[in-house]
BAFI-3210 file (N, C-alpha, C; in Angstrom, 3 decimals, decimal comma, padded with zeros to 6 digits):
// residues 92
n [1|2|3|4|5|6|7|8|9|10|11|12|13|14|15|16|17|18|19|20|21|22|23|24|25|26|27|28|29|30|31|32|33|34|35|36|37|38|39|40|41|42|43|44|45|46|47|48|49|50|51|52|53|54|55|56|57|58|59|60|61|62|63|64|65|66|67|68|69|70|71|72|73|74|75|76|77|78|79|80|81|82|83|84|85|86|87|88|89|90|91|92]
n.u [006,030|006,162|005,145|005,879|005,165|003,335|004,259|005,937|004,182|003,309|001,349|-001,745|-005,210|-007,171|-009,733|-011,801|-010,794|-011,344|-014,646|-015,271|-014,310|-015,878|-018,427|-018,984|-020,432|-020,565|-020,325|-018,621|-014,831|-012,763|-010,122|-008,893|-010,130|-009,393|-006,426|-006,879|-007,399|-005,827|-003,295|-001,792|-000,262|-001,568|000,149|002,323|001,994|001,827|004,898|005,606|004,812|006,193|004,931|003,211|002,629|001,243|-000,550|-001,736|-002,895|-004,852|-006,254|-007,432|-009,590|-011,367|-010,527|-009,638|-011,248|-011,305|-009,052|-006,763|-006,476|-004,154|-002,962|-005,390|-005,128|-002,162|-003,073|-004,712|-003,658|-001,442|-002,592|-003,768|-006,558|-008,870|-009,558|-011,982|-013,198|-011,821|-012,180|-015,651|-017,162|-018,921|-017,600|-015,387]
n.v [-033,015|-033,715|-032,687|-032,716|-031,470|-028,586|-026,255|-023,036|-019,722|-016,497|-015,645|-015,745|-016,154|-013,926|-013,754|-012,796|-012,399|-014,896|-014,970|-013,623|-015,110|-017,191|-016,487|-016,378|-017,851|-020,938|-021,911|-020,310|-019,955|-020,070|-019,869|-017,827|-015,752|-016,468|-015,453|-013,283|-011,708|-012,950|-010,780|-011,973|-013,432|-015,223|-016,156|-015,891|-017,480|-020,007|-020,234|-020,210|-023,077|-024,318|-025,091|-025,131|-021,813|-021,698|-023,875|-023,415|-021,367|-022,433|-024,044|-021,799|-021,023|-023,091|-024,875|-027,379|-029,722|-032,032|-031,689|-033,552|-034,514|-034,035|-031,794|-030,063|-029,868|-028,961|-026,513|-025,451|-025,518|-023,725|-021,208|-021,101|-022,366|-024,454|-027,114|-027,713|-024,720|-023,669|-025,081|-025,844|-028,824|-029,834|-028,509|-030,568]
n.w [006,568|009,745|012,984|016,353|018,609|018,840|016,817|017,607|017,810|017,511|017,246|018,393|018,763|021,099|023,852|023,085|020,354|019,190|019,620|017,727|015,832|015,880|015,549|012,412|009,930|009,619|007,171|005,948|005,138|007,423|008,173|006,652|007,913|010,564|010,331|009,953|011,911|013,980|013,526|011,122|007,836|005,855|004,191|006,027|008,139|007,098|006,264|008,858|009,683|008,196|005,559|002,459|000,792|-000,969|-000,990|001,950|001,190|-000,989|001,184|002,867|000,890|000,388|-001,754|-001,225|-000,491|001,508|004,011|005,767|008,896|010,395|009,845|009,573|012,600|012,882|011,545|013,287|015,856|015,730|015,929|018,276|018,586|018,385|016,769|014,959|015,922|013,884|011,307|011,325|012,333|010,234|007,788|007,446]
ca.u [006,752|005,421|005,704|005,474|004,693|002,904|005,348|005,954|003,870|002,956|000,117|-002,695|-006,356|-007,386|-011,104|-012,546|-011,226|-012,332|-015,604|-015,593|-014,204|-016,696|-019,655|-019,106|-021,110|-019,925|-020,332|-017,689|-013,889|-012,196|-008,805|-008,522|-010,646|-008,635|-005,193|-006,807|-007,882|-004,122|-002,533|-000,504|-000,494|-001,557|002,231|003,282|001,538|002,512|006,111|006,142|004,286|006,471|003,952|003,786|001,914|-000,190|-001,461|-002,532|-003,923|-006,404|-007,104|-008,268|-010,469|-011,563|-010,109|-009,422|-012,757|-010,454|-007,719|-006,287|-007,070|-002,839|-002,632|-006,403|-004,807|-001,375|-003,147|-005,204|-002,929|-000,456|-003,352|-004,641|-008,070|-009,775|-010,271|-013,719|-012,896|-011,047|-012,652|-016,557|-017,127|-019,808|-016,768|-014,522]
ca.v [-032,889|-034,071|-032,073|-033,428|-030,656|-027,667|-024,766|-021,494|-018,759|-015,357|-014,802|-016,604|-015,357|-013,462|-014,606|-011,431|-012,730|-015,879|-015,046|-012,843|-015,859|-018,334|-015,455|-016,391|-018,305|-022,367|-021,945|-019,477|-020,248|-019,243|-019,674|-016,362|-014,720|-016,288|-015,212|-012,118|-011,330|-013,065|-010,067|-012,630|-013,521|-016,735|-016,733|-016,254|-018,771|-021,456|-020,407|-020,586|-024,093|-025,032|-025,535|-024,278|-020,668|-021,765|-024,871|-022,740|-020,297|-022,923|-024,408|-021,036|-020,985|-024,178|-025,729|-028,468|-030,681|-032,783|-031,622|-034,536|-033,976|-033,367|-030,495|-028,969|-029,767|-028,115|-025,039|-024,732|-025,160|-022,229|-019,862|-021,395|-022,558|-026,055|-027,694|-027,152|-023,627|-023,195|-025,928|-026,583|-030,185|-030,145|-028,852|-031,299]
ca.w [007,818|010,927|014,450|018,080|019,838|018,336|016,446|018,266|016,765|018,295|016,677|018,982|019,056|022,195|023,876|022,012|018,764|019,117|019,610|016,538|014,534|016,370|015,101|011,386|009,136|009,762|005,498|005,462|005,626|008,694|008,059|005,875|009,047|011,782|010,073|009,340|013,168|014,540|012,331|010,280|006,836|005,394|003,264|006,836|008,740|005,985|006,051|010,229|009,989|006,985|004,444|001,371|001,125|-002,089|-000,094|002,878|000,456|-001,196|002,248|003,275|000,148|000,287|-002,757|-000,918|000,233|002,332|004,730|006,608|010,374|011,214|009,021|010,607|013,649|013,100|011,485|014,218|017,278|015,846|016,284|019,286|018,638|018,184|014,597|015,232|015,300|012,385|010,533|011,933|012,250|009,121|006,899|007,646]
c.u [005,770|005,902|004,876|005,059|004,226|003,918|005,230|005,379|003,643|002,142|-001,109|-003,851|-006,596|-009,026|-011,893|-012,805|-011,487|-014,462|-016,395|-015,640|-015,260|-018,560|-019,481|-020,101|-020,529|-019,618|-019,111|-016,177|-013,155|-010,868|-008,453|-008,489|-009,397|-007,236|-005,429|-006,891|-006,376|-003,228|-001,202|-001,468|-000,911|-000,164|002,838|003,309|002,062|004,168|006,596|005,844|005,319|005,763|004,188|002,683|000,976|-001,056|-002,452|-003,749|-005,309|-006,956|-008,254|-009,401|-011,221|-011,695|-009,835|-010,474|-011,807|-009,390|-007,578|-006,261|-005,617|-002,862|-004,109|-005,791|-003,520|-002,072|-003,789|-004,727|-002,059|-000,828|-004,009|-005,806|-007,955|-009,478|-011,404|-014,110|-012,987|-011,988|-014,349|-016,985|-018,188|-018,654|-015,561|-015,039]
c.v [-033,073|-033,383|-032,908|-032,702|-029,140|-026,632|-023,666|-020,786|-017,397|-014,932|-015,924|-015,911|-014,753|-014,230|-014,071|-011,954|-014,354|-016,067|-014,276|-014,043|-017,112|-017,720|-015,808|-017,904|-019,945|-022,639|-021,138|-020,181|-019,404|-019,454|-018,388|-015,611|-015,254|-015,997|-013,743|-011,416|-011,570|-011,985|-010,935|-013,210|-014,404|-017,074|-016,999|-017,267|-019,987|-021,477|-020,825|-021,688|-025,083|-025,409|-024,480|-023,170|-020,517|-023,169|-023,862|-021,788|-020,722|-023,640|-023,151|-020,740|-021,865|-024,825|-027,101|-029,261|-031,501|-032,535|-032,436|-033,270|-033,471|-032,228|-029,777|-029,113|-028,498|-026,781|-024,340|-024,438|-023,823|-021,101|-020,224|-021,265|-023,694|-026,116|-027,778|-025,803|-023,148|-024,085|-026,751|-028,018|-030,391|-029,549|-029,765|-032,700]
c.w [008,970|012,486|015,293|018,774|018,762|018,104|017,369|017,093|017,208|017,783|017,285|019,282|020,235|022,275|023,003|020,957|018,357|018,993|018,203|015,559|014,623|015,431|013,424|010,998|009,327|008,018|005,270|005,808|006,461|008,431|007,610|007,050|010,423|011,563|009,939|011,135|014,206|014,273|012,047|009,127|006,305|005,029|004,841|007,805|008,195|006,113|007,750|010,151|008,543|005,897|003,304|000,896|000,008|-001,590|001,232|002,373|-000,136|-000,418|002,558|001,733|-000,465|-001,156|-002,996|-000,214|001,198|002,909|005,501|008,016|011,318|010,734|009,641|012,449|013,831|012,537|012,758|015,740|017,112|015,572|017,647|019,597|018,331|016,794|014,846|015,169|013,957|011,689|011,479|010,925|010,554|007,820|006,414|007,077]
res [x|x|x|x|x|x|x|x|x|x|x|x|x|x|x|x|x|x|x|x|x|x|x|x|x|x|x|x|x|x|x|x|x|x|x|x|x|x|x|x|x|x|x|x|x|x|x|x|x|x|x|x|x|x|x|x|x|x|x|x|x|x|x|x|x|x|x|x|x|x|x|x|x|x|x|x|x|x|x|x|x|x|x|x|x|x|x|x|x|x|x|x]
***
C-alpha cells in the first residue's frame, strides 16, 4: 500500500526524546527504541501504518538488511523523525 501524505498517528517523539533516541549507538536498532520512547507498540505502529506487525517486528530487529527507502520513510514520518533518525545512513 502506498500513502500520499503521511498517516495520522499520535504518538510523535518530543525534542527530549529525540535526543535520547539520537544518543544511541548508530549499531543499535532504533525502531524498537523509538516505539518504545513514542509509548506505542510495534503491533501497533504496523497496524496504524497498515503493515503487517511481524514485518515491523523483524525491521526493528534487523532481520531485514534492506528496507526499501518508502517503508523507512513511512515508519519514520508516523513518529516524526528523519530516516536518518530511525535508520542512520550507514544502516541503510
Amino acid at each position: 500500500r502506498v500513502y500520499t501524505t503521511v498517516p495520522l498517528v499520535s504518538h510523535l517523539l518530543s525534542p527530549k526524546q529525540l535526543r535520547i533516541l539520537r544518543s544511541e549507538p548508530s549499531s543499535a536498532p532504533r525502531l524498537a527504541k523509538a516505539c518504545e520512547l513514542a509509548g506505542i507498540s510495534r503491533r501497533q505502529l504496523a497496524l496504524n501504518l497498515d503493515l503487517s506487525p511481524g514485518y515491523v517486528h523483524d525491521v526493528s530487529r534487523w532481520r531485514y538488511k534492506d528496507i526499501s527507502l518508502s517503508k523507512a520513510r513511512l515508519l519514520s514520518r508516523s513518529l516524526g523523525i528523519s530516516v536518518d533518525d530511525l535508520f542512520p545512513q550507514n544502516d541503510l
